[in-house]
C-alpha positions as CSV (number, residue, x, y, z in Angstrom):
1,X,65.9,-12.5,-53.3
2,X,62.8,-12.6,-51.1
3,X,62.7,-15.1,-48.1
4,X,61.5,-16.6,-45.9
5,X,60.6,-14.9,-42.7
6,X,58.3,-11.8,-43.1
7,X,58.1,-8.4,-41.0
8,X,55.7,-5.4,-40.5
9,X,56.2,-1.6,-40.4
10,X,54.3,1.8,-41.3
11,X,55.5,3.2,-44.3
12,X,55.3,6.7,-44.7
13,X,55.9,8.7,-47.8
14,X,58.8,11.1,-47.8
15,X,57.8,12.9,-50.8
16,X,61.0,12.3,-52.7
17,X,61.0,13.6,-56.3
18,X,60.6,11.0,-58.9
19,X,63.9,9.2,-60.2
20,X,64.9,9.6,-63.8
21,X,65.5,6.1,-64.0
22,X,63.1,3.9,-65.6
23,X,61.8,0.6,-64.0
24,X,63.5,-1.5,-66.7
25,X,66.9,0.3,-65.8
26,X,66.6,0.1,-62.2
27,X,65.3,-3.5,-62.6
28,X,68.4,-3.9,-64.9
29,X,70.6,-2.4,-62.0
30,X,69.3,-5.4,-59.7
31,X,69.8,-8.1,-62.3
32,X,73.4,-7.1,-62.5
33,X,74.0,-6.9,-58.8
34,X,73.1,-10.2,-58.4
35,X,75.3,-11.7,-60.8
36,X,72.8,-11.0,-64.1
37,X,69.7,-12.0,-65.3
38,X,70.8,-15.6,-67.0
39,X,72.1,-16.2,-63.4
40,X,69.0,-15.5,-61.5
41,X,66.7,-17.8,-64.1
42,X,69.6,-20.5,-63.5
43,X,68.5,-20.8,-59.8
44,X,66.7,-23.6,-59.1
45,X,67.6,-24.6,-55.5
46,X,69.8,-24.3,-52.6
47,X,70.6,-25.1,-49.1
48,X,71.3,-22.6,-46.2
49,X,73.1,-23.2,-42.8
50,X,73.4,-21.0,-39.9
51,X,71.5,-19.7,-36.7
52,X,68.6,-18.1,-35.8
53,X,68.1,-15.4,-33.0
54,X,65.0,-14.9,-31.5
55,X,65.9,-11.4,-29.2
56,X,62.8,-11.3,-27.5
57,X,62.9,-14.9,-25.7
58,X,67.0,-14.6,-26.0
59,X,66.9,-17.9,-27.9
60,X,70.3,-19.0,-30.5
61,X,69.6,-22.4,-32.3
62,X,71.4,-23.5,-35.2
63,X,69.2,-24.0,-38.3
64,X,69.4,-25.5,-41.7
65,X,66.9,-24.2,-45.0
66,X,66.7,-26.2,-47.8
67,X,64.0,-24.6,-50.6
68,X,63.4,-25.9,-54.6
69,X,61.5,-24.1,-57.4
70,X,58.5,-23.6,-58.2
71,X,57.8,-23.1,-54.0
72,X,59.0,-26.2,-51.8
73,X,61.1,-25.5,-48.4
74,X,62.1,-27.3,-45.2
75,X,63.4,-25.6,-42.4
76,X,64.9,-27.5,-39.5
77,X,66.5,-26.1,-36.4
78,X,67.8,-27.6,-32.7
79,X,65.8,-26.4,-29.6
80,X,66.7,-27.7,-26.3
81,X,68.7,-30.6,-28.1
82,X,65.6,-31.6,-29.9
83,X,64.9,-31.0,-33.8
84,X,62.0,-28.6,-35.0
85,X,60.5,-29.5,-38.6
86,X,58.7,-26.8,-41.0
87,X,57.8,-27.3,-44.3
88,X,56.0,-27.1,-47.0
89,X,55.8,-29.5,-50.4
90,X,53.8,-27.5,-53.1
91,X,50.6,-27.9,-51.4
92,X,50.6,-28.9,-47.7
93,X,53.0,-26.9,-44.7
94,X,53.2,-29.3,-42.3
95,X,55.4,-29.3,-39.3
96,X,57.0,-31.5,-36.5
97,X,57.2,-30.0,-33.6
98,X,58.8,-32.2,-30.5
99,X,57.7,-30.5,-27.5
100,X,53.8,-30.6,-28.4
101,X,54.2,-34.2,-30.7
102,X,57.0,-36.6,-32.3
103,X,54.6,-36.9,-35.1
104,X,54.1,-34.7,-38.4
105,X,51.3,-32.4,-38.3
106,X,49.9,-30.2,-40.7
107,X,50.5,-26.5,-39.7
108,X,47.1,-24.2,-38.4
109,X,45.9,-21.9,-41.3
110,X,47.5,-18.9,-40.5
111,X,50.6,-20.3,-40.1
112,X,50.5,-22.4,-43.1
113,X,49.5,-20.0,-45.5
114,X,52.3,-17.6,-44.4
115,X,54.8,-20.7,-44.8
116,X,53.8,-21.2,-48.1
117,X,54.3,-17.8,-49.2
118,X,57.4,-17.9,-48.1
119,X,58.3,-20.6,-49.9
120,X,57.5,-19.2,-53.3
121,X,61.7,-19.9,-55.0
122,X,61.0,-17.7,-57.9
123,X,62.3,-14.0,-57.8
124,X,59.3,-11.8,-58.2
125,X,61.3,-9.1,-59.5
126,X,62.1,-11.5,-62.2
127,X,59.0,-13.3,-62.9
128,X,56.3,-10.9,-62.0
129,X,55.0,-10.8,-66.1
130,X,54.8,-14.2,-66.6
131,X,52.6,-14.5,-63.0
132,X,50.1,-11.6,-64.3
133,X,51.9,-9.8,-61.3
134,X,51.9,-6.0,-61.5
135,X,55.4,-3.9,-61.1
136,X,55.8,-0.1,-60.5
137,X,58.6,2.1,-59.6
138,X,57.3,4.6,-57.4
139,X,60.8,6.9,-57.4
140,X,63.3,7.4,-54.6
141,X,63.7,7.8,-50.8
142,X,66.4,8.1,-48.4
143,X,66.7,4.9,-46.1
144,X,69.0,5.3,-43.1
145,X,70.8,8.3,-44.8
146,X,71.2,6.4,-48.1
147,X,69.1,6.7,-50.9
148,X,66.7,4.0,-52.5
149,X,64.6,3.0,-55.4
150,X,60.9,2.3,-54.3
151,X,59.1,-0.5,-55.9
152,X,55.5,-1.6,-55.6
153,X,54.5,-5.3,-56.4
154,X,50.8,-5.8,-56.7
155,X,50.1,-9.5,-57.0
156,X,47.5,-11.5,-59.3
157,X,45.5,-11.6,-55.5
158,X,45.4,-8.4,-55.1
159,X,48.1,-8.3,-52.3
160,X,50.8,-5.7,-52.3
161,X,54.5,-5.8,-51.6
162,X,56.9,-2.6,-51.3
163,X,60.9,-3.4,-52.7
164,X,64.0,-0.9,-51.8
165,X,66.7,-0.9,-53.8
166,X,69.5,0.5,-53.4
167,X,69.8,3.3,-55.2
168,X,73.7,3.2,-56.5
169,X,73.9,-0.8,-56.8
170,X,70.5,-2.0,-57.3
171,X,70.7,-4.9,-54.8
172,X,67.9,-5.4,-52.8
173,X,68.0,-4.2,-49.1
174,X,64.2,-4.5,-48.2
175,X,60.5,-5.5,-48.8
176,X,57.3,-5.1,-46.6
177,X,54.1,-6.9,-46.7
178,X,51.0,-6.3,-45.0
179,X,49.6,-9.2,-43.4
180,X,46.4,-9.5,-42.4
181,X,44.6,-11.7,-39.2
182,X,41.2,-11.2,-39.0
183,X,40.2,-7.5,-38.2
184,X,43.8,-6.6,-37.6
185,X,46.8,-5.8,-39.8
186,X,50.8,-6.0,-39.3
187,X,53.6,-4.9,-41.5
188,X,56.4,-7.0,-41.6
189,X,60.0,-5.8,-43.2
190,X,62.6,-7.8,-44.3
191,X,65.9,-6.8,-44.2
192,X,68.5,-7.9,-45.7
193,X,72.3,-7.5,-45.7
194,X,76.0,-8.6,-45.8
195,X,76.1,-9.6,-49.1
196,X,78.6,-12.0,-50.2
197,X,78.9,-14.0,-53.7
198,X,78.1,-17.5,-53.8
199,X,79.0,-19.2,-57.5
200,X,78.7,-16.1,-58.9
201,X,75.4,-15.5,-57.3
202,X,75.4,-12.4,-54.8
203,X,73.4,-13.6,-51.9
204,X,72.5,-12.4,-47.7
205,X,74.2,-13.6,-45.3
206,X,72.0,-11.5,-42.7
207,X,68.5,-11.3,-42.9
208,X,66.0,-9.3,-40.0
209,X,62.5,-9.5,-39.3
210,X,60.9,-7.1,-38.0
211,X,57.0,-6.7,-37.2
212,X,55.7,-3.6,-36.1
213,X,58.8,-2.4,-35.7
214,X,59.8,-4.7,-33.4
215,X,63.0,-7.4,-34.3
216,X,60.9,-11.2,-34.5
217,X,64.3,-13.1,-36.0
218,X,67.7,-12.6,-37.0
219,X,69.4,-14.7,-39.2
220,X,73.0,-15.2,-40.2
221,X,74.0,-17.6,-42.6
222,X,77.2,-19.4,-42.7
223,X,77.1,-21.6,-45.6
224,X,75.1,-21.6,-48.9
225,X,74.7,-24.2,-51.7
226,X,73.4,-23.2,-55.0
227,X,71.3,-25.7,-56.8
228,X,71.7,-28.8,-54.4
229,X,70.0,-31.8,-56.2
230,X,66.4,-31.9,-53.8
231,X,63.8,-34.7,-54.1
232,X,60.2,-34.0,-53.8
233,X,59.6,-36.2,-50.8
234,X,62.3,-34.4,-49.3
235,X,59.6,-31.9,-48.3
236,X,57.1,-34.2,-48.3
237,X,54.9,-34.7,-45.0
238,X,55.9,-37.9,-43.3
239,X,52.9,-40.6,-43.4
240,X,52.4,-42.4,-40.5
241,X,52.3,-46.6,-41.1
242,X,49.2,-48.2,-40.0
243,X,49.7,-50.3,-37.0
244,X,49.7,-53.9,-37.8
245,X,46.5,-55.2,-37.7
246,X,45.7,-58.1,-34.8
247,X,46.1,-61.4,-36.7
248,X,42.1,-62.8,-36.3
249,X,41.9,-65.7,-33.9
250,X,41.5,-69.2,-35.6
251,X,38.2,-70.7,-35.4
252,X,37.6,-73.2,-33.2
């Protein structure tokens, strides 16, 4: 699982002897955790429903995530009594936001291309061969007092992504990224937690964001839907209709 909603944080080595475990077993342990490989490749959509808390601005709204291989998503949460609209198609994030316009806009760079990495459906820790993605196990630390497996994704692009594992189930419990704006760079950490199975599949129900160590989002799921059936234009920005055109006055 990966999602949607990235965080930043310093990582610092803790010099932890290297595990005996191989990457294939410890990437075998994760498979099983969440219900087996055949089960992970089966996942092809699903829908999520809860709420999203934003501590800092001490804001609760009720949300709604819908996302489809190979990397659509739609997110849509209540503000104020008034709908918020991200997301992005394959190709273009857009968003709708009501307090700035009713109409569909496509999101600023930034923000878009940090949607649409989020939107990426398939498991990385599944399909990283088959994306020329590169996968090491880096060994184990201790993680609130518990102790994990460390695994380093580097991406086709160059980019790098950290996983922790845990180290006696294999599920996942963690990944940073560093993001990068300009000159500056944040690490964002996602957490994730409260694990409950869903068809079979085990799956979040609490996910945290944290940049710079600072909480950006909570989220807590209430109800998930494995492989809803999704249209394309679904995700598709909305395209505004021409206005009618004046009808031409009749010649005299």
């Amino acid at each position: 699982m990966k999602k949607f909603f990235l965080v930043t944080v310093t990582l610092l080595a803790l010099g932890a002897p290297l595990c005996a475990q191989t990457l294939d077993e410890v990437l075998a342990m994760n498979y099983k955790a969440h219900g087996g490989l055949d089960r992970l490749k089966s996942l092809k959509s699903w829908k999520m429903t809860g709420k999203i808390v934003i501590p800092a601005q001490g804001l609760e709204m009720p949300m709604a995530l819908w996302q489809k291989s190979p990397s659509q998503m739609r997110v849509e949460s209540i503000f104020q009594g008034q709908k918020i609209v991200q997301a992005f198609d394959g190709a273009t994030a857009w968003w709708i936001m009501p307090f700035l316009s009713e109409k569909a806009q496509a999101m600023p760079q930034e923000q878009g291309k940090l949607f649409a990495d989020q939107a990426d459906f398939e498991n990385p820790l599944v399909v990283f061969r088959e994306k020329g993605h590169k996968l090491e196990l880096l060994g184990r630390e201790d993680m609130a007092g518990a102790p994990v497996f460390k695994l380093k994704l580097t991406k086709a692009d160059g980019r790098e992504i950290h996983y922790f594992l845990d180290a006696t189930s294999g599920i996942d419990i963690k990944s940073t990224l560093v993001v990068k704006a300009g000159e500056s760079e944040s690490l964002v950490e996602v957490l994730y937690g409260d694990y409950k199975p869903v068809d079979g599949h085990m799956m979040p129900f609490a996910i945290e964001n944290k940049m710079n160590g600072q909480t950006q989002m909570q989220m807590t799921i209430e109800a998930i839907e494995i492989n809803p059936e999704l249209a394309d234009a679904f995700f598709a920005m909305p395209v505004e209709e021409a206005e009618p055109k004046a009808e031409k006055a009749e010649k005299k």
